[in-house]
C-alpha positions as CSV (number, residue, x, y, z in Angstrom):
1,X,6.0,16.1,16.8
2,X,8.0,17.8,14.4
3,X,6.8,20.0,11.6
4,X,8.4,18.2,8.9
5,X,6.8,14.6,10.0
6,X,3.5,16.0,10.2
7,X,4.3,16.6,6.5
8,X,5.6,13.5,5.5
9,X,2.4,12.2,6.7
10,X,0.4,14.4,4.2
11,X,2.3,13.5,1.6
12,X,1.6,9.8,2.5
13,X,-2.2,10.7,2.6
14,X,-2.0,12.3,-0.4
15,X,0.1,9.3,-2.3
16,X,-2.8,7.0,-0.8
17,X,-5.5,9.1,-2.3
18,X,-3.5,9.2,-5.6
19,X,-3.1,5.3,-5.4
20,X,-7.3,5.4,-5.3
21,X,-7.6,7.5,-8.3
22,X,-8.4,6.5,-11.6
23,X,-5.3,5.1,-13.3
24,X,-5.1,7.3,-16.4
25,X,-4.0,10.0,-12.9
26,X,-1.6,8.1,-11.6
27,X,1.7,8.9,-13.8
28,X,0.9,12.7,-13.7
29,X,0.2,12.1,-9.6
30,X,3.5,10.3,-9.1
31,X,5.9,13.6,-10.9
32,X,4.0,15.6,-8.1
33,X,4.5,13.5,-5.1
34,X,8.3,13.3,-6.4
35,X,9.1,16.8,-7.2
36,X,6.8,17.5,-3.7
37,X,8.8,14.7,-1.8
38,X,12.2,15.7,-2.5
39,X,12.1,19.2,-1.1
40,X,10.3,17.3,1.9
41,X,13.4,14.6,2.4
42,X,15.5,16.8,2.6
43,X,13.7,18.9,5.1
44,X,13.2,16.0,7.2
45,X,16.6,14.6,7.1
46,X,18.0,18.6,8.6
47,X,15.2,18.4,11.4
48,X,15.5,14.7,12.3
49,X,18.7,13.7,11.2
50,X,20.2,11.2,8.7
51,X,18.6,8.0,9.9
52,X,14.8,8.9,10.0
53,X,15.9,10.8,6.6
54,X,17.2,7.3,5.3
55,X,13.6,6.1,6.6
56,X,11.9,8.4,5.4
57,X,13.2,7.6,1.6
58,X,13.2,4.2,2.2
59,X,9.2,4.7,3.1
60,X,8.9,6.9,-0.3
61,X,10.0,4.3,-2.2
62,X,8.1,1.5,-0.8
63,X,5.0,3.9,-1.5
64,X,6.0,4.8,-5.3
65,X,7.7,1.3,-5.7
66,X,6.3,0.9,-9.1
67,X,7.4,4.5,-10.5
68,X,11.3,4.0,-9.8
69,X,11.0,-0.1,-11.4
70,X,9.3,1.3,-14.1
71,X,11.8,4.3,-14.9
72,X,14.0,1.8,-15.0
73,X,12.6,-0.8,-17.2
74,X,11.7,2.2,-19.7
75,X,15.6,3.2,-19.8
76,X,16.5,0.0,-20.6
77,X,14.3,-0.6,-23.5
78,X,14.9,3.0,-24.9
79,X,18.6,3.7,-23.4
80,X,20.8,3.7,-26.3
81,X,21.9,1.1,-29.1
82,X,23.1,-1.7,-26.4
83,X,18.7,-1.3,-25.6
84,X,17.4,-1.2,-29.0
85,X,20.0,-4.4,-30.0
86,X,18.5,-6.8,-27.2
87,X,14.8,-5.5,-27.3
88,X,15.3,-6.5,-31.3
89,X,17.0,-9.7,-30.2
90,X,14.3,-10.7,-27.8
91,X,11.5,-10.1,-30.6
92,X,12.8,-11.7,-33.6
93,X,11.8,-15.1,-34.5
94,X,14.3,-17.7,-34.4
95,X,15.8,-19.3,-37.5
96,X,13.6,-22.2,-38.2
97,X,10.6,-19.9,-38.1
98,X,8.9,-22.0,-35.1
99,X,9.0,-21.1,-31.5
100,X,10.6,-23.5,-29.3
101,X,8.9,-23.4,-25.6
């Protein structure tokens, strides 16, 4: 087995164990298992080649799937004047002061 895949499977044990931890750990676990899984992908991809490299990410996403959709979600509400216009729009109440459903 290749020295890389060996630790790709560490850092999927160690993602699991982070997953099991309190949550108030789980945003400072998920910067290390990124800045720790890129270095790694890339190591992978050179010793396996570009498809098990494609798998590879594809299987660090699926484990941090809620970091990247958060990221996102964050940038969108705080991303610039187009973000703050329609997070302002969505809150305010509409003109006949009563909530329609």
């Amino acid at each position: 087995m290749p020295l890389s895949i060996f630790f790709a499977g560490l850092w999927c044990l160690a993602a699991g164990i982070a997953g099991l931890a309190p949550q108030r750990f789980h945003w400072g676990a998920v910067w290390v298992l990124i800045v720790a899984g890129i270095p790694l992908l890339g190591y992978v991809t050179y010793e396996n080649g570009p498809v098990i490299g494609l798998l590879a990410l594809f299987g660090g996403i699926s484990v941090l799937r809620w970091a990247p959709r958060l990221l996102a979600l964050s940038e969108r509400w705080t991303g610039g004047a187009e973000g703050a216009s329609g997070r302002d729009a969505v809150r305010q109440e509409p003109e006949g002061g009563a909530w329609t459903g």
